[in-house]
Phi, psi and omega in degrees: 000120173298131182220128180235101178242149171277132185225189157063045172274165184127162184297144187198136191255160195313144140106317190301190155173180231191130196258118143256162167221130167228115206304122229216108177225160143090032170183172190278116123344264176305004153240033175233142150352136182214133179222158158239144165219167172219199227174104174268149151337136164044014185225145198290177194276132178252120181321167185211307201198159162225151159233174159264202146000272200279342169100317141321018149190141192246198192194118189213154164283174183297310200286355159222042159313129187102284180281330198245155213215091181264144204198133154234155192227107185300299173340298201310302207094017199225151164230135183267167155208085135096277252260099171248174193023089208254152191215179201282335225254353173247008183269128142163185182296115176268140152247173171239182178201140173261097201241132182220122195059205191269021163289063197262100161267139196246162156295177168253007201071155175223144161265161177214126173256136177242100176229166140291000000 
């Protein structure tokens, strides 16, 4: 059974940050695509970071170039993301997603909220 779950989501004030992670079965890993994406209120799911296989190459959007950080640990099964100097404007729902050959699979989400 394929499982992509999300953890290390919470509440957080500008300026914090936050290690997300996501724990990866039932399927290869370490040969599949690994992204983050997140999904603000009323605004469609957006890239956030891609990495590859090996880890050797990454991919982040312009809004959060810098600050976020994408990482996987094949050993783990898991992919990380990140996340410094957080601004309010990063609240939303994170998911991660997996493609492997013409395959995808998603998480279910973790939320991160940034407020005071």
């Amino acid at each position: 059974q394929v499982q992509l779950v999300e953890s290390g989501g919470g509440l957080v004030q500008p300026g914090g940050s936050l290690r997300l992670s996501c724990a990866a079965s039932g399927f290869a890993f370490s040969s599949s695509g690994m992204s983050w994406y997140r999904q603000a209120p009323g605004k469609e799911r957006e890239l956030v970071a891609v990495i590859n296989t090996f880890g050797h190459s990454t991919y982040y959007a312009d809004s959060v170039k810098g600050r976020f950080t994408i990482s996987r640990d094949n050993a783990k099964n898991t992919m990380y993301l990140q996340m410094n100097s957080l601004k309010p404007e990063d609240t939303a729902v994170y998911y991660c997603k997996a493609v492997r050959i013409l395959t995808t699979y998603w998480g279910q989400g973790t939320q991160v909220t940034v407020s005071t």
